[in-house]
N, C-alpha and C positions, 0 to 999 in steps of 0.2 A: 500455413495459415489458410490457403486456397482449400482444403480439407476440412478445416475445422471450421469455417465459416458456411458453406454450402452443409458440412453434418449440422447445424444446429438450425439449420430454415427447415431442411428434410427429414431431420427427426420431428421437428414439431409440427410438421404438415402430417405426418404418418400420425402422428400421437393426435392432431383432428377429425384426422377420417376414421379411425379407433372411435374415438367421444362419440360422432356425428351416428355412424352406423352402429354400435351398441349401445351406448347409453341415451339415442336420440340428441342427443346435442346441437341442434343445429346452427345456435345462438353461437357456436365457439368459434364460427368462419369472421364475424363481424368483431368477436372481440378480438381476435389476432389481428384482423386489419387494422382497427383502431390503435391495437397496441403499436405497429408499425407508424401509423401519423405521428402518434403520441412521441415516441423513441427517437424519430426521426427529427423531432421539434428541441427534442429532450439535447439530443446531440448538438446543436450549433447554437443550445443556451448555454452548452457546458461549452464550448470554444467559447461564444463572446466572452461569455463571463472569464477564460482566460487570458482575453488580450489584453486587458487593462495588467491583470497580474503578470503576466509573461512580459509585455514593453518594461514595466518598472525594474522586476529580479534580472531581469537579461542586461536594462541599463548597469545595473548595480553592479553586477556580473561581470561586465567590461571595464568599469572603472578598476575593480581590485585586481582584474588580469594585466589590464596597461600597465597598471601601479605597480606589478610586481607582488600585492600583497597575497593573491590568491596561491604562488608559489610558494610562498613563505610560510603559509597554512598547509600547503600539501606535504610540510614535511612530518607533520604530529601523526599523519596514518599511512606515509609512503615506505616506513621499513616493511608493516603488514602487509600494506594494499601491492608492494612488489614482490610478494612470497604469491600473495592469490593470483596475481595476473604477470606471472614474468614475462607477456609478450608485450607488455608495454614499458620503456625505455627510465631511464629514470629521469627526476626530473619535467615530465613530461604533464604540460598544465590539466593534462584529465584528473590526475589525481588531486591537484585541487579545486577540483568542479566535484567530485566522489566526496572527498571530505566535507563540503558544504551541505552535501545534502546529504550526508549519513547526520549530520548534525541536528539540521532540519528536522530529520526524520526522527528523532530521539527527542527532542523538542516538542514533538505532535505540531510542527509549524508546516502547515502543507504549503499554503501561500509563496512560502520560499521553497520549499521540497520538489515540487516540481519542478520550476527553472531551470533550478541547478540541477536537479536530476538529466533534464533534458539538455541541457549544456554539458553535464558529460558524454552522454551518449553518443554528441556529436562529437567530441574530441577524440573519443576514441574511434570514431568512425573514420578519421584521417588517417588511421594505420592498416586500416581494414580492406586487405588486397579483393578480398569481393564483394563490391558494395552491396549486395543485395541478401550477403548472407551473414548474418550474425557471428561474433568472431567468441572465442572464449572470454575474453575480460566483459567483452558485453553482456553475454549470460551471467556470468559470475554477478555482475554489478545490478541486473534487472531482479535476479530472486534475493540479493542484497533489500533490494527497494521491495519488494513482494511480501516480505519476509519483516522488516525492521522492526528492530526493538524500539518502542516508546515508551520512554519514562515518565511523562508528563503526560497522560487522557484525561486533558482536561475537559474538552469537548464531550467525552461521554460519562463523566463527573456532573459535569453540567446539567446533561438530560435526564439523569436520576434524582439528580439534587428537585430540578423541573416538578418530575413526576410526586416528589414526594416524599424521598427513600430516608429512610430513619437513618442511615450510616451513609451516605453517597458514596465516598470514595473504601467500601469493606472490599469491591470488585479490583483496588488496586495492586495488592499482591496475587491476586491469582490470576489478572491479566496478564503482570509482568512475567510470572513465570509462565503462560502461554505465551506472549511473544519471543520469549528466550528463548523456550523450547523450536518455536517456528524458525527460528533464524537459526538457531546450531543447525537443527536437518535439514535443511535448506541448503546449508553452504557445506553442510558436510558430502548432503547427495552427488552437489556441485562438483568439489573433489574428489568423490572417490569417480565421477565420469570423467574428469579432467586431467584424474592422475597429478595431482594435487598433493605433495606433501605433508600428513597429519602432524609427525615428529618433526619439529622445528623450534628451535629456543626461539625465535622471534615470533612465531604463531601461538609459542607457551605463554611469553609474558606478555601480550596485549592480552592474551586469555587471564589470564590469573589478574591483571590490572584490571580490566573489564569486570569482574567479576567481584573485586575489592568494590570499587566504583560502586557499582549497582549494589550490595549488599548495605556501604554506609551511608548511600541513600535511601535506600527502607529503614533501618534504621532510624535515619534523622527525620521522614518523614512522618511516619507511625506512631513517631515519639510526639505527635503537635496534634490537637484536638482536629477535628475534622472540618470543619469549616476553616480554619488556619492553615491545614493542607492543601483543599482546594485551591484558596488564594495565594498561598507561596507559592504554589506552580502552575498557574498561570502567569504569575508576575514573575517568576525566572525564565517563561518560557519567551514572554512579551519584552520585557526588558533585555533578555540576552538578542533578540531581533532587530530590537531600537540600536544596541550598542555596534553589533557588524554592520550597520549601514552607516553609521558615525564613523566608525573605525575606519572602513575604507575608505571615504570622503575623506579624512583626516588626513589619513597617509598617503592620497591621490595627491592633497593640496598640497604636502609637503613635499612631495615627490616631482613638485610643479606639471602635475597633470592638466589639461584643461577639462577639468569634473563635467562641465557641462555638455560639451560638443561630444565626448566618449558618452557621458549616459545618452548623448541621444540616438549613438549611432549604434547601440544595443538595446534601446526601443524599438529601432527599427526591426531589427532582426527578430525581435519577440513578436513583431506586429505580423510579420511574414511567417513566422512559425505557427501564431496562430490558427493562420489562416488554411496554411499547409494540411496541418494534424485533420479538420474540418472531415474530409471525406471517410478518415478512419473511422472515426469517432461514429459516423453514422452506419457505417456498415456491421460494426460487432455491436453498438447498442441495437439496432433493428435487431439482427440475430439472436442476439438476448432476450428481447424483450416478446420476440414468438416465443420462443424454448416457454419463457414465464407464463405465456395466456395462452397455451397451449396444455396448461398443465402438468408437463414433463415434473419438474417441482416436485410435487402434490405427491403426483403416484410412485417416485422415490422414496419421501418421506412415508408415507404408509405403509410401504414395504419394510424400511425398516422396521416402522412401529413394531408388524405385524412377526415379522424374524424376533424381536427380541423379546418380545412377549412369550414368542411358543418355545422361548430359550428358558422361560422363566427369569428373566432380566428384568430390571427398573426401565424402564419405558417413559420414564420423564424428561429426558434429555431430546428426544423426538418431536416437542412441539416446540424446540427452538433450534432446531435441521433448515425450515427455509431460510433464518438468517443465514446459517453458514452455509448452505449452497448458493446462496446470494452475493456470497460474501466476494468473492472471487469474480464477480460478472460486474457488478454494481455498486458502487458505493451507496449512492444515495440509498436504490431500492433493498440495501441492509441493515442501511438505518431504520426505514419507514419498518421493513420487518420488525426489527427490533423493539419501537418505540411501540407497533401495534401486539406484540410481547409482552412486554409492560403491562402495557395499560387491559391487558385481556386477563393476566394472571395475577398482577400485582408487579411491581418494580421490586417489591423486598422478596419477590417469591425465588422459589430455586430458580425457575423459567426467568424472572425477570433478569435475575443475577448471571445465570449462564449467557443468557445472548450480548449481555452487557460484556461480558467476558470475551466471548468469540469475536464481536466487532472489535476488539481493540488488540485483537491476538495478530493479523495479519494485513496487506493491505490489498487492495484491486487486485489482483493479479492481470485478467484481460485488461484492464482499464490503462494499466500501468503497462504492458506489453502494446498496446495499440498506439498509446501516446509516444513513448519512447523511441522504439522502430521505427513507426512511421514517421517522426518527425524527419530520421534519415535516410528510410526508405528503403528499409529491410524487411523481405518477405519470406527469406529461407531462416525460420526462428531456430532449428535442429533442436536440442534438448530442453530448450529454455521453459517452453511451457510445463513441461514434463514435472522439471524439478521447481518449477512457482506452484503449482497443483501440490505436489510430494509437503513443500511446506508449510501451503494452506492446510491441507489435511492433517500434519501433524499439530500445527497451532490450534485445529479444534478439537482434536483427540484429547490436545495437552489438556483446553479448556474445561468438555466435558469434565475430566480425571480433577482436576483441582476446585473444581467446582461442587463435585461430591464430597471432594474432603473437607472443602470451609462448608459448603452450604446443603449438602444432604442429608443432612439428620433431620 
């Protein structure tokens, strides 16, 4: 992390003095310092804005772990989840902090995705003989999160519907199959570093069930007019959200938990975590957000332009590259690409369609590594980056490729 943090200020200091002394640029010292205040402001609006969300999933969080119920949930993915991480125990309440938020994460429910994401992390962090260095089930679990498949994008259903788009959700099958595609090479990369066994009947049939699953959901979706589909999945995404926070509540009261004093003593914890991530948060968005107004970005994407044109290649996929180099740094600042996408080419255009696609293909990857770790305070990442990157890129290789096939003619 001490590497990749100091290469991304010194690459865009270089990539400065480049602009300043040949292109005359001199205007580009003030706009990377600006971008610096900017990112810097940017970071501890994205902390407040999670402590409200963090005190509530982290109460919630404790009430179903007291209860018992969050065990009783870890058992629907703990024959898988103990094939991919056999150094964690069985039984062991990570894997139902894992299952929450893979759920989340297939939900498109970030609000909750986080929490629980970050509540595993730390559970698996009590097995982890060196605190400071990332253990295998951690990496496994981070390009997990990096990586996830969502079923439900609603949110960027939403901003097409927004802008206009004649079909909003035509981007749903070809996202899906990029996020698929992201997540098999992701965890496959995972394993084959891991040493990781492929050939396993228990890793065969969540595969083939997973696979059933997702298939009779397109299916059932596809088959409902489009405005019908939008709204049934937001509304399974929202009501299956309303129902786990009843459910636990429910089985806490039965369980003669005291619901209140437990959620308040995992607000607490949410409140303190908040506050913790805080310094992370500012040091990879600053560093990000030089690499960006430094123009690093820019003179990638042209490069390729420029390679795939003198290959005689289609060359349209290239003015929707800064989303997906963005994609992996920024959330936000991949939406705002995306959206300024849209609206530059058209939302129905191939460009509008592709970026639509690649936002929904993968997730943060830095964003999600800095939150995560750092919550516990982990600065030796070993491969984890490696194979979040290895995923990202294949989810927008996927996306380009399915993206020509529905929407390049």
């Amino acid at each position: 992390m001490n590497l990749l943090w100091a290469g991304f200020i010194l690459i865009s200091f270089v990539a400065a003095i480049f602009s300043w002394l040949v292109n005359g640029d001199i205007a580009i010292f003030s706009r990377m310092l600006e971008s610096v205040f900017q990112m810097s402001k940017l970071s501890i609006e994205i902390a407040l804005g999670l402590v409200g969300l963090l005190c509530f999933w982290m109460g919630i969080l404790k009430i179903a772990e007291v209860s018992g119920v969050l065990s009783s949930i870890a058992r629907l993915l703990e024959p898988l989840l103990r094939r991919l991480m056999p150094e964690v125990p069985a039984g062991h309440p990570a894997f139902g902090h894992i299952t929450m938020n893979i759920a989340a994460n297939i939900f498109s429910l970030d609000n909750a995705a986080t929490p629980a994401g970050i509540k595993a992390m730390e559970s698996l962090q009590t097995l982890n003989k060196t605190p400071d260095t990332a253990t295998n089930a951690q990496i496994l679990f981070l390009v997990l999160n990096t990586s996830a498949v969502t079923l439900f994008p609603v949110t960027i259903l939403m901003y097409r519907a927004q802008l206009g788009a004649v079909n909003p959700a035509d981007v749903f099958l070809p996202l899906l199959l990029a996020t698929s595609a992201s997540t098999f090479i992701g965890l496959s990369v995972v394993m084959l570093i891991q040493r990781i066994r492929f050939v396993d009947s228990v890793l065969l049939g969540y595969f083939l069930a997973a696979a059933t699953i997702v298939g009779s959901l397109i299916y059932w979706l596809h088959s409902m007019p489009v405005e019908q589909m939008t709204v049934v999945s937001g509304a399974i995404g929202n009501g299956l959200l309303l129902f786990i926070i009843c459910y636990f509540i429910a089985m806490a009261l039965w369980r003669r938990v005291a619901v209140y004093d437990v959620f308040i003593d995992g607000a607490k914890e949410g409140f303190h975590l908040a506050v913790k991530i805080m310094p992370y948060l500012v040091a990879m968005l600053v560093a990000i957000g030089l690499l960006r107004s430094s123009g690093v970005l820019n003179v990638v994407s042209e490069g390729v332009r420029k390679l795939v044109l003198t290959l005689g290649g289609d060359a349209r996929f290239v003015d929707a590259l800064p989303t997906a180099f963005m994609r992996p740094f920024s959330g936000s600042g991949a939406r705002a690409m995306m959206l300024e996408s849209m609206n530059t080419h058209g939302v129905d255009s191939f460009v509008g369609r592709l970026v639509a696609t690649i936002q929904g293909s993968t997730e943060t990857t830095f964003y999600v590594l800095t939150v995560y770790f750092g919550a516990v305070g982990i600065k030796k990442i070993r491969h984890s980056l490696g194979c979040g990157l290895v995923a990202d890129a294949a989810g927008v290789i996927a996306a380009i490729v399915v993206s020509y096939w529905f929407f390049g003619s």
